[in-house]
C-alpha positions, 0 to 999 in steps of 0.5 A: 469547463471544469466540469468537462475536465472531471468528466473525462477524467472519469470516463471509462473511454479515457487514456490509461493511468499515468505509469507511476499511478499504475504502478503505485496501484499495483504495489498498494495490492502486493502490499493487501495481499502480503499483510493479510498472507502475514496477518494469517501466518504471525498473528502475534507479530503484528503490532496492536495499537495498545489503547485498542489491542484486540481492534486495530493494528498499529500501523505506524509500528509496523511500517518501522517494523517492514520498511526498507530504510537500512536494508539492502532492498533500499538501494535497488530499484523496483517495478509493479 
């Protein structure tokens, strides 16, 4: 029975993403595309992770630093 679940959920023949799986898909792509755009233009500005400065991104800061908690976007809604 479980198998049969699986199966039809992985199909290419099944019903469309679920609206807010959709459009949480589409937002995790503006977002790629706007952190690479900003990664390109502000190198300097994106935070490294200090025990790894040249490697990774410090991810935890630079959502401080993007969210919208505080800023007038936070009230409004918005779509993919």
């Amino acid at each position: 029975m479980e198998r049969g679940i699986w199966k039809s959920l992985s199909d290419d023949t099944s019903i469309s993403r679920p609206e807010p799986i959709y459009q949480a898909d589409e937002l995790a792509k503006r977002g790629r595309s706007n952190f690479i755009e900003f990664k390109s233009k502000y190198p300097q500005a994106v935070p490294m992770d200090p025990e790894y400065p040249d490697l990774k991104v410090d991810f935890g800061r630079l959502n401080k630093m993007l969210h919208y908690d505080g800023h007038p976007l936070a009230s409004m809604r918005y779509t993919a």
